[in-house]
Every structure is written in C-alpha cells, then in structure tokens.
LUMLUMDREN-2810 file (N, C-alpha, C; in Angstrom, 1 decimal):
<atoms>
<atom><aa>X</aa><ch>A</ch><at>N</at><xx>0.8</xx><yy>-1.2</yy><zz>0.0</zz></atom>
<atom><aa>X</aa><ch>A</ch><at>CA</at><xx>0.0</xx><yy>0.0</yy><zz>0.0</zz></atom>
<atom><aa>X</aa><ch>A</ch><at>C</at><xx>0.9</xx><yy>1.3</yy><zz>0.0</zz></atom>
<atom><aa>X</aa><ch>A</ch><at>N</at><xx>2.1</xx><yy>1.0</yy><zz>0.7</zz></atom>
<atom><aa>X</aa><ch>A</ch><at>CA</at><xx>3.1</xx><yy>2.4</yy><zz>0.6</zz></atom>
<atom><aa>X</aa><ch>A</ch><at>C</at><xx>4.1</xx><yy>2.0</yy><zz>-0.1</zz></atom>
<atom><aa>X</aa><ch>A</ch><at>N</at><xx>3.6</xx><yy>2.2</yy><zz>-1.4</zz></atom>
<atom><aa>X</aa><ch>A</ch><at>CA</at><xx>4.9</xx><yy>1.9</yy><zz>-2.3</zz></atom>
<atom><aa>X</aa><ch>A</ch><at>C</at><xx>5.1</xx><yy>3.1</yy><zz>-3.3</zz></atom>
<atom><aa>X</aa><ch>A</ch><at>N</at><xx>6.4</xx><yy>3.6</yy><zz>-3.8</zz></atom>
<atom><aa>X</aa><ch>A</ch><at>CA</at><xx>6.7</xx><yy>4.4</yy><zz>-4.5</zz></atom>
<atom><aa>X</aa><ch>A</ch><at>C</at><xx>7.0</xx><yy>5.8</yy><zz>-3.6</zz></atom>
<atom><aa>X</aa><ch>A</ch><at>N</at><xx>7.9</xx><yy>6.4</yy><zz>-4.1</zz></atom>
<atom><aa>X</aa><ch>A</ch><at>CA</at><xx>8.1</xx><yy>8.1</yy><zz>-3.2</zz></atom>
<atom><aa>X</aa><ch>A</ch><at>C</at><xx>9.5</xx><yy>7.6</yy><zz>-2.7</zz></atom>
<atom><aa>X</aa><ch>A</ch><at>N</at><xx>10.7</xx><yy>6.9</yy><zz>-2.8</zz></atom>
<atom><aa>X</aa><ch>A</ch><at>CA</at><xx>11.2</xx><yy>6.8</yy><zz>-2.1</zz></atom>
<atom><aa>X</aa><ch>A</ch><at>C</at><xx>12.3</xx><yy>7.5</yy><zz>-1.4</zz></atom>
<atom><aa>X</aa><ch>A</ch><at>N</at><xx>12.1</xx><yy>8.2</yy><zz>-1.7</zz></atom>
<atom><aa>X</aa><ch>A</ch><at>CA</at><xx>13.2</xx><yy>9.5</yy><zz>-1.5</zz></atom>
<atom><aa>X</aa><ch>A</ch><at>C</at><xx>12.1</xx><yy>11.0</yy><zz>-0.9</zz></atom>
<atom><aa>X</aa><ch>A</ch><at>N</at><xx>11.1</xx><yy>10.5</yy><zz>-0.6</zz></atom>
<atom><aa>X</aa><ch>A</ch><at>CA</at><xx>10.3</xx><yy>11.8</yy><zz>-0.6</zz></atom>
<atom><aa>X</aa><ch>A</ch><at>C</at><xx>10.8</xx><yy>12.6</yy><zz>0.8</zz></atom>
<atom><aa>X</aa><ch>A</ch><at>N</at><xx>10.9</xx><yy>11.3</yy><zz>2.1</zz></atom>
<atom><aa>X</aa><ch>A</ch><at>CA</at><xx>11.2</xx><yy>12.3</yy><zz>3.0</zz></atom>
<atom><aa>X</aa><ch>A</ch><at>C</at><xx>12.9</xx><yy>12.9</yy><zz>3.1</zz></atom>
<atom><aa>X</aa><ch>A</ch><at>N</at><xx>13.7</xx><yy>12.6</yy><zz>2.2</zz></atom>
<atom><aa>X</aa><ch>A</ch><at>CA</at><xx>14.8</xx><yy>13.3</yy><zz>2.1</zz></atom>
<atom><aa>X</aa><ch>A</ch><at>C</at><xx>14.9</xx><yy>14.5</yy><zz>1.1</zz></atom>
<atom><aa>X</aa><ch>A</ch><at>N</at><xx>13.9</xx><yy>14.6</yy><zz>0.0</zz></atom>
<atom><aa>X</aa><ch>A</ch><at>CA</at><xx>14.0</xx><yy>15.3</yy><zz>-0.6</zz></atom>
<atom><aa>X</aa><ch>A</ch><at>C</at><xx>13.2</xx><yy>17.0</yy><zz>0.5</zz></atom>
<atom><aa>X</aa><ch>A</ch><at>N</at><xx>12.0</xx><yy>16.6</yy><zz>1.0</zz></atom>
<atom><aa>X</aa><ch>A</ch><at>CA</at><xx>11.3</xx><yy>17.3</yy><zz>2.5</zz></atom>
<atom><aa>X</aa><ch>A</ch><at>C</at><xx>12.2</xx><yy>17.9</yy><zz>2.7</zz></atom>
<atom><aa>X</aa><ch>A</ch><at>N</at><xx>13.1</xx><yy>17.4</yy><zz>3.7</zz></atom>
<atom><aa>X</aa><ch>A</ch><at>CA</at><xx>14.3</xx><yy>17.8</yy><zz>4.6</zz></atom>
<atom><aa>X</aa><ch>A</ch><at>C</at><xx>15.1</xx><yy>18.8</yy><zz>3.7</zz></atom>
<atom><aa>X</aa><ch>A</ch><at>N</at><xx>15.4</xx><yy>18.6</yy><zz>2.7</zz></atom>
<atom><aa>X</aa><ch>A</ch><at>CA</at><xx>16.3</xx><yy>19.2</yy><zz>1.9</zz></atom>
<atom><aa>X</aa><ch>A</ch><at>C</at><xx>15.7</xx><yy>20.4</yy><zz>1.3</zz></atom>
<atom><aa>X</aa><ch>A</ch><at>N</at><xx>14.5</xx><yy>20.4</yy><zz>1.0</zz></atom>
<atom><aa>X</aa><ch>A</ch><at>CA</at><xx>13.7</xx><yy>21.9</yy><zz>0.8</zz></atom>
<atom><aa>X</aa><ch>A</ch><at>C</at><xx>13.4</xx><yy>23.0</yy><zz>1.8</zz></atom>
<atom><aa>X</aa><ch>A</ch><at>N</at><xx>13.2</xx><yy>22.1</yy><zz>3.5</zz></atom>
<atom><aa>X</aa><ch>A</ch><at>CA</at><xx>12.7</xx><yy>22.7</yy><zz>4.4</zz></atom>
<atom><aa>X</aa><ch>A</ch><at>C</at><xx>14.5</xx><yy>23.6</yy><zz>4.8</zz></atom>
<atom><aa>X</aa><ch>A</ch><at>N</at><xx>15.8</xx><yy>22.3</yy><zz>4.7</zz></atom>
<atom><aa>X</aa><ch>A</ch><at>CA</at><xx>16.8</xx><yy>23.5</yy><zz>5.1</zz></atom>
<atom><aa>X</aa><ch>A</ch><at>C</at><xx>17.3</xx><yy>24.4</yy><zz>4.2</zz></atom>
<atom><aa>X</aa><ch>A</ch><at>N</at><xx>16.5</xx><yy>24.4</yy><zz>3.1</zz></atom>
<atom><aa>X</aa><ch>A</ch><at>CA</at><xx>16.7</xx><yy>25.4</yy><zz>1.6</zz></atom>
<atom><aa>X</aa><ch>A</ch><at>C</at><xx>15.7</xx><yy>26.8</yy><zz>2.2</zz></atom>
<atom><aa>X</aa><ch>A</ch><at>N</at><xx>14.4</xx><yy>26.5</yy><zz>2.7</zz></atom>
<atom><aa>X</aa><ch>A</ch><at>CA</at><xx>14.0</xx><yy>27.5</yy><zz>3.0</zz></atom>
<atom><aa>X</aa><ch>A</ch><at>C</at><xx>14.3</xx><yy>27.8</yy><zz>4.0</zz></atom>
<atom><aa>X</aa><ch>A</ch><at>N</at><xx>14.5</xx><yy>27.8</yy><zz>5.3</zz></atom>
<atom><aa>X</aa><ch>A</ch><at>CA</at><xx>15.4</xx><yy>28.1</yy><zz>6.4</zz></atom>
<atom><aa>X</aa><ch>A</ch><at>C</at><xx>16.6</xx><yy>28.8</yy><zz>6.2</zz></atom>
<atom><aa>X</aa><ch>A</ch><at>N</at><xx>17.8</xx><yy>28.3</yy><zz>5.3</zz></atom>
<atom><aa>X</aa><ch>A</ch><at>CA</at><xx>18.6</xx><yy>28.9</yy><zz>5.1</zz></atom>
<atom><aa>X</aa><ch>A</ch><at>C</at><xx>18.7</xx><yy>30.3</yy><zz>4.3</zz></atom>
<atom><aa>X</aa><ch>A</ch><at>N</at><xx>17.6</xx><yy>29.9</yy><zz>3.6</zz></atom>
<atom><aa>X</aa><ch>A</ch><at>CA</at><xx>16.7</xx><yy>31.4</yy><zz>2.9</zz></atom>
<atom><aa>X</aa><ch>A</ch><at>C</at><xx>16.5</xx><yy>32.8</yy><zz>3.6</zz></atom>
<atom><aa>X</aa><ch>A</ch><at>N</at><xx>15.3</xx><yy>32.2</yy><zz>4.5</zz></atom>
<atom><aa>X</aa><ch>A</ch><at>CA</at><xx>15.1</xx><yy>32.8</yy><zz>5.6</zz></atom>
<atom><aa>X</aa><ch>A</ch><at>C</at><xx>16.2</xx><yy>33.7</yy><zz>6.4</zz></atom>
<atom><aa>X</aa><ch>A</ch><at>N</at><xx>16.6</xx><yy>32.8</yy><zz>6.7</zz></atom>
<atom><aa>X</aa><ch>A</ch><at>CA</at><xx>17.8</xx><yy>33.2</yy><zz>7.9</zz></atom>
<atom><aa>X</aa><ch>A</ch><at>C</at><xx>18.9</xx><yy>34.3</yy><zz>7.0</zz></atom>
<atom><aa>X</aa><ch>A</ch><at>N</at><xx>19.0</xx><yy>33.8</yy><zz>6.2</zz></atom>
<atom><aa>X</aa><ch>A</ch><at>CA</at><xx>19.8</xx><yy>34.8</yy><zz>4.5</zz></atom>
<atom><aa>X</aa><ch>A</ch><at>C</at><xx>19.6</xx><yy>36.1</yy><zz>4.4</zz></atom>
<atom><aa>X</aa><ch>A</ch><at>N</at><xx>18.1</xx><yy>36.4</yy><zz>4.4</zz></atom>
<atom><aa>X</aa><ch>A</ch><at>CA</at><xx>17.3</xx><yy>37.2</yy><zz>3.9</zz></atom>
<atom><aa>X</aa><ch>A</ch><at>C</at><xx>17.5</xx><yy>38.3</yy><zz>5.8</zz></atom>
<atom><aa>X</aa><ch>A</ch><at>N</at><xx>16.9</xx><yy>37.1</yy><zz>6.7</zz></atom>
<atom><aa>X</aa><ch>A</ch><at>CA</at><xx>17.4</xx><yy>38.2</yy><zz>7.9</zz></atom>
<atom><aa>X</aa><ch>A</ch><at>C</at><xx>18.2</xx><yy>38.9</yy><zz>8.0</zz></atom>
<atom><aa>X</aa><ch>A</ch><at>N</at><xx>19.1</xx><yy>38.1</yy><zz>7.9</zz></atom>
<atom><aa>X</aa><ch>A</ch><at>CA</at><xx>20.5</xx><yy>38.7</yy><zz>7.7</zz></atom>
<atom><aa>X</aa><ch>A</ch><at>C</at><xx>20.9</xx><yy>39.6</yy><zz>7.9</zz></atom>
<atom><aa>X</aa><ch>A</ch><at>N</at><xx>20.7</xx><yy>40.0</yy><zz>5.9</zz></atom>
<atom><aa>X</aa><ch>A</ch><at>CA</at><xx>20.7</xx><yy>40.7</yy><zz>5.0</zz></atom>
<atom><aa>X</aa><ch>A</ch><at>C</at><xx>20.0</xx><yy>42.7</yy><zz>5.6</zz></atom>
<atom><aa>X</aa><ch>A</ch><at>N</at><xx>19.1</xx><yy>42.3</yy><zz>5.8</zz></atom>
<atom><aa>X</aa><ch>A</ch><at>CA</at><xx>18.3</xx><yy>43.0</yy><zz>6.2</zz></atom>
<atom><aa>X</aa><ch>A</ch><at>C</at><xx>18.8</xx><yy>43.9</yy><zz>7.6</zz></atom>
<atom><aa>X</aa><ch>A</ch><at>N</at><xx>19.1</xx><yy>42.8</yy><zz>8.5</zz></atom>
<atom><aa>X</aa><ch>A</ch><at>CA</at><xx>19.4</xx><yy>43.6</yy><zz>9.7</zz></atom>
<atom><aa>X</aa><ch>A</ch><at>C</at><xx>20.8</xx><yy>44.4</yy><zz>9.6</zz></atom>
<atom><aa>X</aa><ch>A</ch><at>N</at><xx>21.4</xx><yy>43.5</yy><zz>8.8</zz></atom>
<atom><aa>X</aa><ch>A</ch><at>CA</at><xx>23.0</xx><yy>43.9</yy><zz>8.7</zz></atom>
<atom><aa>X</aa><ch>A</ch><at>C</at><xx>22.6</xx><yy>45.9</yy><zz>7.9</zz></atom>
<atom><aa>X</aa><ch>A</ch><at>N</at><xx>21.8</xx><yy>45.9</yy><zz>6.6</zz></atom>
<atom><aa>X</aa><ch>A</ch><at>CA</at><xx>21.8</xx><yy>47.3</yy><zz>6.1</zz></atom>
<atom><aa>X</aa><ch>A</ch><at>C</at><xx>21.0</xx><yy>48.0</yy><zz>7.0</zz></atom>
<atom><aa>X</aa><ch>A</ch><at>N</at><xx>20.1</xx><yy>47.6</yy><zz>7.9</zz></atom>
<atom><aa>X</aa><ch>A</ch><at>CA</at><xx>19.2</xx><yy>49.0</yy><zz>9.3</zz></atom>
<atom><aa>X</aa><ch>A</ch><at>C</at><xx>20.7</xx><yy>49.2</yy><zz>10.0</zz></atom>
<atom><aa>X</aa><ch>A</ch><at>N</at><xx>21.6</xx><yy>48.5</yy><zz>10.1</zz></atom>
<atom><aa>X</aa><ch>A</ch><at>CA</at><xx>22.8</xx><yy>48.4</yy><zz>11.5</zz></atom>
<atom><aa>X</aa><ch>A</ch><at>C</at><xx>23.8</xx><yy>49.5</yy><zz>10.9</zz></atom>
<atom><aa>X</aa><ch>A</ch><at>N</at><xx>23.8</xx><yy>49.5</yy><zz>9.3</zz></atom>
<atom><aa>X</aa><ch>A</ch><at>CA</at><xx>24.3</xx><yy>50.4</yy><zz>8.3</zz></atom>
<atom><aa>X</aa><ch>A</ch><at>C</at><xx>24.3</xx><yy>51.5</yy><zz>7.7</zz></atom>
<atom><aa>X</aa><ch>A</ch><at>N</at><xx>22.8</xx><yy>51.6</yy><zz>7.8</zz></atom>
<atom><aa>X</aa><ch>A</ch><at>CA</at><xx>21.7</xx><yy>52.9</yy><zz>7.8</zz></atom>
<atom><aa>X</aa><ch>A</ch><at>C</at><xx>22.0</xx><yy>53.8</yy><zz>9.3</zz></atom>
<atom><aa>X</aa><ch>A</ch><at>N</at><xx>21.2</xx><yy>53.1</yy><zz>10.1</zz></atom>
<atom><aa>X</aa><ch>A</ch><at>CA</at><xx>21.5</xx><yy>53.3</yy><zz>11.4</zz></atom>
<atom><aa>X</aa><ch>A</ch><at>C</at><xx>23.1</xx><yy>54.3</yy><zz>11.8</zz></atom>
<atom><aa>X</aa><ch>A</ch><at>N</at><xx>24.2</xx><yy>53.2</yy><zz>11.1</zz></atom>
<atom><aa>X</aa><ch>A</ch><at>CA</at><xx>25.2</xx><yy>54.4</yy><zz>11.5</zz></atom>
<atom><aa>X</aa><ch>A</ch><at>C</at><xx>25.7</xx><yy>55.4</yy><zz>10.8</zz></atom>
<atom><aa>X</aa><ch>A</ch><at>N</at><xx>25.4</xx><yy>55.5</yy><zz>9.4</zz></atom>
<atom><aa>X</aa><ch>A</ch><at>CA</at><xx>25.3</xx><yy>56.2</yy><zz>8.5</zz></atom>
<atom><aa>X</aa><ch>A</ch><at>C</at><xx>24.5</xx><yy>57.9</yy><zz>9.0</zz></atom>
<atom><aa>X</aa><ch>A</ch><at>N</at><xx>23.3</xx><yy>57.9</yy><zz>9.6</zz></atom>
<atom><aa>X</aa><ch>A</ch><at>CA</at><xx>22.3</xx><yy>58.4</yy><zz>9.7</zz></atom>
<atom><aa>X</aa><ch>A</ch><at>C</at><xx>22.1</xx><yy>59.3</yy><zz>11.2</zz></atom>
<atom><aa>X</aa><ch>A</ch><at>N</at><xx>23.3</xx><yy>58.8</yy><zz>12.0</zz></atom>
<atom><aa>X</aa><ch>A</ch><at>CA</at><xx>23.0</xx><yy>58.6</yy><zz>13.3</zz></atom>
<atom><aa>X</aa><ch>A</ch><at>C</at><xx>23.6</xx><yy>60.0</yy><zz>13.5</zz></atom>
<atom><aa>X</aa><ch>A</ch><at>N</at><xx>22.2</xx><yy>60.6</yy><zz>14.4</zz></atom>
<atom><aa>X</aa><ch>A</ch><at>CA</at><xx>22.8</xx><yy>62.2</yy><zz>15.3</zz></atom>
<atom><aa>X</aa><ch>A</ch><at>C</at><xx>23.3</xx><yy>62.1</yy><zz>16.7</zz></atom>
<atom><aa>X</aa><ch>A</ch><at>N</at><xx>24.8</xx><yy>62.5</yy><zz>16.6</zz></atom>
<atom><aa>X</aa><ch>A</ch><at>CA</at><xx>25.0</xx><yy>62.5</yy><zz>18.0</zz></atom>
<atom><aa>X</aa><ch>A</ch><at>C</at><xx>24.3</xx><yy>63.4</yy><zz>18.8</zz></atom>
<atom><aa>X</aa><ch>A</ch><at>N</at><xx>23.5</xx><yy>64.2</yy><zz>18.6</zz></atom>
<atom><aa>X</aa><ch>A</ch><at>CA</at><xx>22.6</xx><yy>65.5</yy><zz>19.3</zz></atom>
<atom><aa>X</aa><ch>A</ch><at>C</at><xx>21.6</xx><yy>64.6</yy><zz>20.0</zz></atom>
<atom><aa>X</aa><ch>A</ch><at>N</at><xx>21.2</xx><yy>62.9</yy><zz>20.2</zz></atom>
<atom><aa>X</aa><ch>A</ch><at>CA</at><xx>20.1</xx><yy>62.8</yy><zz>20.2</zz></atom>
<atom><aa>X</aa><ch>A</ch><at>C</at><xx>20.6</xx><yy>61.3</yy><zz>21.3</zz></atom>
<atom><aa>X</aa><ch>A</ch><at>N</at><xx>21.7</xx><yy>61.3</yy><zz>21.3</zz></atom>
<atom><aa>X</aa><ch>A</ch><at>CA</at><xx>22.8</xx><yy>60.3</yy><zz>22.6</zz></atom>
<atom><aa>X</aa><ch>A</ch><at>C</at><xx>22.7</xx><yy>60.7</yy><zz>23.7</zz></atom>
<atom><aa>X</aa><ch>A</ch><at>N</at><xx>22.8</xx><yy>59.7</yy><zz>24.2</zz></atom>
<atom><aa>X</aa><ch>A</ch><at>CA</at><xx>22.3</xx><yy>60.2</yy><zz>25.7</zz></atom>
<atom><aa>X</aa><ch>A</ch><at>C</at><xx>24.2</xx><yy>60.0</yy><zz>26.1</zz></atom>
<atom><aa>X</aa><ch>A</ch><at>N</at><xx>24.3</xx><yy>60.3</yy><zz>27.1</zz></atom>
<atom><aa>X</aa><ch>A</ch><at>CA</at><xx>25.8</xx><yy>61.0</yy><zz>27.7</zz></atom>
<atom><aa>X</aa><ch>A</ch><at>C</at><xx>26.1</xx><yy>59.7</yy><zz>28.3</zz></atom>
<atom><aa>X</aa><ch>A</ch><at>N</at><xx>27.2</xx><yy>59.5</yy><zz>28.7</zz></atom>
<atom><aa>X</aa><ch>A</ch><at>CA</at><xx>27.5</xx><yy>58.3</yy><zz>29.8</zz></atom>
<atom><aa>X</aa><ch>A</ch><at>C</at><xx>28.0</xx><yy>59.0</yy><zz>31.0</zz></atom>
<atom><aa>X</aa><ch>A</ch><at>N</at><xx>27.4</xx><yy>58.5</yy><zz>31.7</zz></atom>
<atom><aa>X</aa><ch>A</ch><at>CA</at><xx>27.2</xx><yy>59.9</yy><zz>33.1</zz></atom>
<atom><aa>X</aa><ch>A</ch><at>C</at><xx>27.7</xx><yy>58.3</yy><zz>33.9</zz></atom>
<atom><aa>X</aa><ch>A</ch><at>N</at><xx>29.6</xx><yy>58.9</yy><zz>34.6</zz></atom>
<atom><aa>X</aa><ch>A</ch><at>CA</at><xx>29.3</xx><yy>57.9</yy><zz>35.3</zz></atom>
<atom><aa>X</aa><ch>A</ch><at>C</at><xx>29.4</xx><yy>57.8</yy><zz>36.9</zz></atom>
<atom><aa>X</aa><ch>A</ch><at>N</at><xx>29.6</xx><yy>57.1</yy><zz>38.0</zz></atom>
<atom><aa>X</aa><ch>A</ch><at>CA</at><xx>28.7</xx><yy>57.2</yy><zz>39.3</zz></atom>
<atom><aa>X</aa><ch>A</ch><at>C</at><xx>29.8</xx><yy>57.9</yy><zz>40.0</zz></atom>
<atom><aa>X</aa><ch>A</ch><at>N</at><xx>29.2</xx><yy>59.3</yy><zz>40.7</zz></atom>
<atom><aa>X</aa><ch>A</ch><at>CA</at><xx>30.1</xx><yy>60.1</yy><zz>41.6</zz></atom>
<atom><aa>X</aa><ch>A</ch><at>C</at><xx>30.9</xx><yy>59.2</yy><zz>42.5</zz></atom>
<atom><aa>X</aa><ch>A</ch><at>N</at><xx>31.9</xx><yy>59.4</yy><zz>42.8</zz></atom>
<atom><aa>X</aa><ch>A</ch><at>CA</at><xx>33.0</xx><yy>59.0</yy><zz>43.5</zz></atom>
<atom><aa>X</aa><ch>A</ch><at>C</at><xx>32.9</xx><yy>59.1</yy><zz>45.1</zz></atom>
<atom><aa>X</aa><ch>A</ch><at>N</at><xx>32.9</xx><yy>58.4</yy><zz>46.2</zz></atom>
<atom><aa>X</aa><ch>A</ch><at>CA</at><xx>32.6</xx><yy>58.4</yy><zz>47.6</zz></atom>
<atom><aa>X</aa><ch>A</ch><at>C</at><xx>34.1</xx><yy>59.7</yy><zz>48.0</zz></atom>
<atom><aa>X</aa><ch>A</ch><at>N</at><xx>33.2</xx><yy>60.9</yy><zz>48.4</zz></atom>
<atom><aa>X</aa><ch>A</ch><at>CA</at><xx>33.9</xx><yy>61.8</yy><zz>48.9</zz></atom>
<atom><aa>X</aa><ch>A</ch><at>C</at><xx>34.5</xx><yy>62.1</yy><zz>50.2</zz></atom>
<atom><aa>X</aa><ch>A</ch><at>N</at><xx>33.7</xx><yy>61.5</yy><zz>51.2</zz></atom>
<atom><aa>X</aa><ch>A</ch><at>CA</at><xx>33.2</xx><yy>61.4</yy><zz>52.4</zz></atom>
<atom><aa>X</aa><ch>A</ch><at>C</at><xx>34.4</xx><yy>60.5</yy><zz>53.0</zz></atom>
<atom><aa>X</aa><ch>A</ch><at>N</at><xx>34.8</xx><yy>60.9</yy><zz>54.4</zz></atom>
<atom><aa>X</aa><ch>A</ch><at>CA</at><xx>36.0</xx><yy>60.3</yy><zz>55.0</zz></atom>
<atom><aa>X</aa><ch>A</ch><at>C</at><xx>35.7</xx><yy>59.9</yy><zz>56.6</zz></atom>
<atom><aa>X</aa><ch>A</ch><at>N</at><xx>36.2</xx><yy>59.2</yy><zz>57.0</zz></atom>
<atom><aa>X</aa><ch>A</ch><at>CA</at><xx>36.0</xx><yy>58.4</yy><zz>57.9</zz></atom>
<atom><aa>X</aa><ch>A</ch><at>C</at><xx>36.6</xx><yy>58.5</yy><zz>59.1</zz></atom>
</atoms>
C-alpha cells in the first residue's frame, strides 16, 4: 500500500533547510543594512551621555 516516493522524506528535509537557510539569508541581510543605515544616519545631538557614578567623597 506504501509503495513508490522513495526518497520523498529526504528530498522534505532538503527543501525545508533550503527554506530556512533562505530565511535566515534574507534576515540577515536585512538587519546587517538597518545596522548600516543606522550608522550612516545617526545624530550624535540625540545620545544620551555616559554619566558615570560620583566618586565616595566622604572620610571616615
């Protein structure tokens, strides 16, 4: 009754890490040029400071 296909579930596998790898490609792709844009684009008028923690003045 289950005869013929015999390669079906390896050919599956091999489309699903074709689309995945696609995927993940395309993410990428994508986040890498916002990260590029981003620094391209970027006002330092609008950074916030690195304010860092007052020093213990007080003596003992």
């Amino acid at each position: 009754m289950i005869d013929g296909g015999g390669d079906a579930a390896g050919w599956s596998i091999f489309f699903l890490l074709a689309v995945v790898v696609a995927m993940l490609a395309g993410i990428s792709y994508f986040m890498i040029r916002i990260m590029r844009r981003e620094r391209l684009n970027f006002d330092p008028s609008l950074s916030d400071d690195y304010i860092q923690k007052p020093e213990a003045s007080h003596s003992i």
